[in-house]
N, C-alpha and C positions, 0 to 999 in steps of 0.2 A: 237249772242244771239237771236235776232230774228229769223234766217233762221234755225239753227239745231230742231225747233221743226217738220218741215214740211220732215225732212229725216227720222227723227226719230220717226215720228207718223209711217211709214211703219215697224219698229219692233216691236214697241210699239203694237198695234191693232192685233186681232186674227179676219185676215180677213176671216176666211174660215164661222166661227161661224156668221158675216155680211152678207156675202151671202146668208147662210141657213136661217137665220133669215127671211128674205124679199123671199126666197121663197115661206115660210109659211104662208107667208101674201098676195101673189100677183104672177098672173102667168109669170113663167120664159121663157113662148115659144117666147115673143119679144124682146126677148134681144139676142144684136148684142156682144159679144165678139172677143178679137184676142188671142185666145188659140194656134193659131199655132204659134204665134211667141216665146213661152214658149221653154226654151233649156233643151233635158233632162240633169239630174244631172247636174245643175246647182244651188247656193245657190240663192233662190230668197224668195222676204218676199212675194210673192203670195201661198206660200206654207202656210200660216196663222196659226204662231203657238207664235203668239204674246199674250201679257198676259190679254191686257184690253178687255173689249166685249162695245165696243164703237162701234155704227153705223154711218153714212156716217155723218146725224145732227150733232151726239156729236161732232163728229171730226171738222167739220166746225165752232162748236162753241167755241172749244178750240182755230182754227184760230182766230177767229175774238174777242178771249178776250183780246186777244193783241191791240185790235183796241179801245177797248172798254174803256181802259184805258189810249190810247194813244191818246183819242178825249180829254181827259179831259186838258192835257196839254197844248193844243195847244196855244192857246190866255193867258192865266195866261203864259205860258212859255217866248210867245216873249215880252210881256208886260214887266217884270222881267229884261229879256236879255235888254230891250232897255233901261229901269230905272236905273235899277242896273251894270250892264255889266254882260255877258255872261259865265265866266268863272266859278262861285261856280253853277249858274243856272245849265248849261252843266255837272258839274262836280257833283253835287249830286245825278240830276238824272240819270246816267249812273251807277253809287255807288248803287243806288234802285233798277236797273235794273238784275246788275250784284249779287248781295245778291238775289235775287229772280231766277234766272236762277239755280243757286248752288242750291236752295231749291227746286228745280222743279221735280226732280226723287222720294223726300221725302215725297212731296204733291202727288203725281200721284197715287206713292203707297198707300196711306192713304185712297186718297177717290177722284175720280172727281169731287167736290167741291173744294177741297182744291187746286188743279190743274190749277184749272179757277182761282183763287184768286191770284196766284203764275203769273198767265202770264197775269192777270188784270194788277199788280204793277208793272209787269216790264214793260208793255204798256204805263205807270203810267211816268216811270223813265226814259224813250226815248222817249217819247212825244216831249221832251222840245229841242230834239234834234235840229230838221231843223230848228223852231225859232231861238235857239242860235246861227245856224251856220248861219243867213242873218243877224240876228242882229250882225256876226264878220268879216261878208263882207262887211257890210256899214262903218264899222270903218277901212277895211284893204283893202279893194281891191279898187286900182286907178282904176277910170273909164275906162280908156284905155285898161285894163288889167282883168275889170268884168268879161268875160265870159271865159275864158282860167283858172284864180283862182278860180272861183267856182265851174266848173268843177274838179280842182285837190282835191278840198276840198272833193266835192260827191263822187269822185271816191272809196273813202272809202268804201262807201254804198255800190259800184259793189264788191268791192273786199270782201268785208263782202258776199255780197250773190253767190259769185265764188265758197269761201274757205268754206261757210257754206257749200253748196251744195256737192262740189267734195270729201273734209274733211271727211265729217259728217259719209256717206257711209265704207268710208275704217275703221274708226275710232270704229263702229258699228263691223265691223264685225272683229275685233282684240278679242272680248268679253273679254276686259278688265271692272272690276268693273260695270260688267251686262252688258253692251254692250251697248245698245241707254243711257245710265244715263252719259257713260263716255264723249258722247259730252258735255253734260252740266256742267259739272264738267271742262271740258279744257276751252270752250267760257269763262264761268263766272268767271273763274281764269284770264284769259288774260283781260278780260272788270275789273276787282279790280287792276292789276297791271298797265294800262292804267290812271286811275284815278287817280292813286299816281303819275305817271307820269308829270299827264295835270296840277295837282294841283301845280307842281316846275317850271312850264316852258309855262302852259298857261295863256292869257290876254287878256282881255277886249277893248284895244285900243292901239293902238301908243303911248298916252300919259301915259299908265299905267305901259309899259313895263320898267324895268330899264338899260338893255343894248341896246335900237335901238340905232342907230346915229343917228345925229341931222339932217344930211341930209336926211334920211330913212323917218323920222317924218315929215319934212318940205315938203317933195316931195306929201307923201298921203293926209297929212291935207289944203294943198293949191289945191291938184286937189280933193276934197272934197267941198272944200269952208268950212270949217267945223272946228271949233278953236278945237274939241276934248278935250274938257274941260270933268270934271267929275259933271259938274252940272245937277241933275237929267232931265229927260227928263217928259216934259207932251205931253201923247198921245193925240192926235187926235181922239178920238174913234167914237164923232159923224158925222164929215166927212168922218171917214175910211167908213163906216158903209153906207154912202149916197154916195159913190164915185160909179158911175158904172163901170169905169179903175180896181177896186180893184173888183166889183163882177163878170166882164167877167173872172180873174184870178180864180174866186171862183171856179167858174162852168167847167173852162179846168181844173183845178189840180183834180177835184172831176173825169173828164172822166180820167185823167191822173192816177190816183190811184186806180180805180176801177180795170183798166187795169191791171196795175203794181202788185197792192198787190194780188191779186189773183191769177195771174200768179204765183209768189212769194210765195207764199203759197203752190201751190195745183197742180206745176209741177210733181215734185217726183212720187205725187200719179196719174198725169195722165200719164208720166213715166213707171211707177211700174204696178198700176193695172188698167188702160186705156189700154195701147199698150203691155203692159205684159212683160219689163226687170227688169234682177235681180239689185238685191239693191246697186250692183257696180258701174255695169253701169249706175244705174237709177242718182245718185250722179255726174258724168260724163256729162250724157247728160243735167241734169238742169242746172250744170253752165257754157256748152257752151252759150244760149242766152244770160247770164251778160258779156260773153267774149266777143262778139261781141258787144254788148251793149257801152260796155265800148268804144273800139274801136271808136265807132260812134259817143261816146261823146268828147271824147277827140279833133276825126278830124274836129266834126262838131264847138267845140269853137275854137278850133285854125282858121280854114276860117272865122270864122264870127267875130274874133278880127281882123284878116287881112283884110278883107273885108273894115271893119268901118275906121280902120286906112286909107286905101287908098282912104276913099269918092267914092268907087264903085256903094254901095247902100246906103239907109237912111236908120237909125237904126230901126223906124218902119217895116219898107221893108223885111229886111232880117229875125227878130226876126219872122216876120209872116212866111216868107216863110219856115225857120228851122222848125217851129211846123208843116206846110203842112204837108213838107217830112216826118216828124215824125207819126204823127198821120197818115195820110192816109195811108203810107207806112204800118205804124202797123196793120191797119182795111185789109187791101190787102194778107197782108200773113198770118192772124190769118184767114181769110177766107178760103185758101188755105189748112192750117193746119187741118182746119172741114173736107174736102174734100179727105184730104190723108188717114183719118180713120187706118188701121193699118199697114201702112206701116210707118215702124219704122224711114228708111233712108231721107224720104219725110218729116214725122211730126217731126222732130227735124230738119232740113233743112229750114222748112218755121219758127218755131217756132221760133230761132234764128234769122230767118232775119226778124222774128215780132219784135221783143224785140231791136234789132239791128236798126231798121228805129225808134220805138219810143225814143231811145237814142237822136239821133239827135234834137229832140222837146227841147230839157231840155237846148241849149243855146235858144231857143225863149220865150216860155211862161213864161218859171221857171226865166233866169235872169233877164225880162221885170218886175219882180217886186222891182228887185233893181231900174230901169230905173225908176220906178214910185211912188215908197212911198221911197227913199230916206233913212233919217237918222230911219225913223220909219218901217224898212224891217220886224224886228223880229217881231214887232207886226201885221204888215201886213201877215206877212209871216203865223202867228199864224189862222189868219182868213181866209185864202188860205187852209192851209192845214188840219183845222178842215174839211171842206168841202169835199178833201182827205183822210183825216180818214172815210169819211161815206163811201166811196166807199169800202173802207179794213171790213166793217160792211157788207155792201149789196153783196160786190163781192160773198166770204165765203157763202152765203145764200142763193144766186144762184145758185152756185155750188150743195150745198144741195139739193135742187128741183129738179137740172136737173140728179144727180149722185147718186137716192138712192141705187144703185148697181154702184161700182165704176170698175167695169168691163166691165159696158156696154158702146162702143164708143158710139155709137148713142147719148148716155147723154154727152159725152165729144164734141160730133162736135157740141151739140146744146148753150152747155159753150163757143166755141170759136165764135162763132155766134154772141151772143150775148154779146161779151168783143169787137168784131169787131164796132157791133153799135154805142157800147161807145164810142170808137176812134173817129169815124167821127165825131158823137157829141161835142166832144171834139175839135176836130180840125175847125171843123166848126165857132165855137162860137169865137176862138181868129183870125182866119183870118179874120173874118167879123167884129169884132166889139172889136178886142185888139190894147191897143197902148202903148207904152212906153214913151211918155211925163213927167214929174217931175209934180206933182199934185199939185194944189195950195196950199194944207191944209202939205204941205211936204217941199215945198218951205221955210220955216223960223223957225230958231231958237226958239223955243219954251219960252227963256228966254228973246226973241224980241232984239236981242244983233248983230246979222247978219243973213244974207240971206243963204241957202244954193243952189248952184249953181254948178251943176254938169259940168268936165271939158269940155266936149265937147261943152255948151253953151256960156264958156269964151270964149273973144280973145285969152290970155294966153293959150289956149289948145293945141297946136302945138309944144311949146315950153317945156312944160311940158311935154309930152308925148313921148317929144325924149329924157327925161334926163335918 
């Protein structure tokens, strides 16, 4: 539901009318395009005969209204999730989202206001997403097992932006029920029958479940340290809030998303009308980087749970070194990507193995906040990734500046450029100055009834971990 906007803004847009537009305004003799890679007779949406007369801004702003609405969730969302439990949180807002994606070809037609509004609320309705899902990793994933669960859980996220990407394209050009409206109409169908799903079969805890075994229960809640009671939780907000552990997180998830959602967004069109392939292909080549992506994430929690298990490295140790590889490797070949200009075979080559080395980061940074705010993740989580939401605001914005003609690479190698910066920024801040320790204001039961005490710090961890 997120991704189908960003394939389907290239049918949507009558690029050719943008073009002319910004001719009339400014001279076209410095613009660098890659017209040769154009195949005759071939279907391509650089042929611009799309309906809206949106320029490069508008387009950026309908990106980033998704953002706009998805900052607002963040901290209310994991707040909720950690108070209340996560399953109605998770489940209405995804219900919001998906009712607003279905209405999104109906709003677009009507008026670009109404458009913005439609992918505000669904921004709105997924917000509350990645709160919910730390705040159902602190209640379900054994310590041991942190970084490999949370992994499988995200993996959604790649596959969401695989299918959206490869989907979307073919799905368009079936010109079933207008052709870019029909993506919206399948995502939002599948994200409404999803939610009927999660509402019979998801839950909030071990202890809320009615079929775990008693051994399933006893095994997470003793390497929790954590009774899993349902008595509400009080936040910590004034600690959260003074913790520097929690704002080194701030500031990497904010380079961390800058990266991501912009990429995420606005591949297709550097794709499509950056490097000049048709909209088959363009579909194809954006969700090679989440293939690879994916890959990276999967191998890089598997070695970094096997790692911990065998006291190779210390959990600090490793969690820094995963975000290295990640971030710097991403700043390395987003670099590389500027440099290939329009050779097609090269900038989808480095792109992927940009997107591919930041995968790796997300067993460091990303599950160091379970490692460090404990039973209070979703809310931690909430204030980690509102900071991440601004990036999905500024990414979009930049793009705009650098791409008022989205034809011209020159604008596109000065976007990779400066998403490269971010990275190291990013990466920088948590090697130097991130830790995963258990924070003291995390350490205790809120109802002052027990400690919580992550397994790796019991005696008992050994035993536990091999059951």
């Amino acid at each position: 539901m997120r991704q189908n906007v960003s394939v389907a803004m290239l049918a949507m847009v009558n690029d050719t009318y943008v073009t002319q537009r910004v001719s009339w305004n400014s001279s076209m003799e410095t613009l660098e395009t890659c017209q040769q890679n154009i195949v005759p007779n071939t279907t391509s949406v650089t042929e611009g005969d799309g309906k809206f007369l949106w320029d490069s801004h508008t387009q950026e702003l309908i990106f980033a209204a998704f953002y706009y609405g998805y900052i607002f969730a963040q901290i209310p969302g994991g707040w909720l999730a950690d108070k209340y439990g996560m399953k109605w949180v998770l489940g209405f807002g995804f219900l919001l989202s998906s009712a607003c994606t279905l209405l999104g070809p109906v709003a677009a037609m009507a008026d670009f206001r109404w458009y913005f509004v439609t992918r505000f609320f669904s921004g709105l309705g997924e917000g509350v997403s990645f709160p919910s899902m730390q705040a159902l990793w602190s209640k379900w994933a054994h310590p041991s097992e942190r970084s490999s669960l949370s992994v499988t859980g995200f993996a959604g996220f790649n596959f969401g932006k695989i299918i959206g990407n490869a989907l979307s394209g073919f799905l368009i050009n079936l010109d079933v029920a207008g052709g870019w409206p029909f993506t919206f109409y399948i995502y939002g169908s599948c994200g409404v029958l999803w939610v009927i799903v999660w509402s019979f079969l998801g839950y909030s805890s071990p202890a809320d479940h009615p079929w775990i075994s008693v051994e399933e229960r006893k095994y997470l809640e003793e390497g929790l340290r954590f009774s899993g009671s349902k008595s509400k939780v009080s936040v910590p907000w004034g600690a959260m809030l003074t913790s520097p552990a929690i704002w080194v997180l701030v500031f990497t998830q904010f380079a961390y998303h800058t990266g991501m959602i912009t990429l995420l967004a606005n591949l297709p069109l550097y794709f499509s009308d950056g490097i000049r392939v048709p909209i088959e292909q363009t579909g194809v080549y954006s969700a090679l980087p989440f293939i690879f992506q994916f890959v990276a994430m999967v191998t890089g929690s598997y070695l970094t749970d096997r790692l911990l298990a065998r006291e190779v490295i210390g959990k600090t140790a490793i969690r820094k070194l995963m975000s290295a590889i990640g971030f710097f490797s991403g700043a390395f070949f987003l670099i590389l990507t500027g440099f290939a200009r329009c050779n097609i075979a090269m900038s989808v080559a480095f792109v992927t193995l940009a997107m591919g080395g930041i995968g790796a980061s997300f067993s460091g940074h990303y599950v160091s906040l379970l490692d460090a705010a404990g039973i209070y993740a979703g809310s931690a989580m909430g204030m980690m990734n509102t900071a991440g939401t601004l990036g999905g605001i500024v990414g979009p914005y930049i793009v705009g500046l650098f791409t008022e003609v989205q034809s011209d690479i020159t604008g596109w190698q000065k976007v990779m450029w400066f998403l490269a910066g971010v990275y190291v920024f990013g990466g920088l801040i948590f090697v130097l100055f991130g830790t995963t320790r258990l924070q003291h204001w995390a350490s205790l039961d809120q109802g002052g009834e027990e400690e919580y005490i992550p397994l790796e710090d019991s005696k008992a961890g050994t035993s536990l971990s091999n059951k």
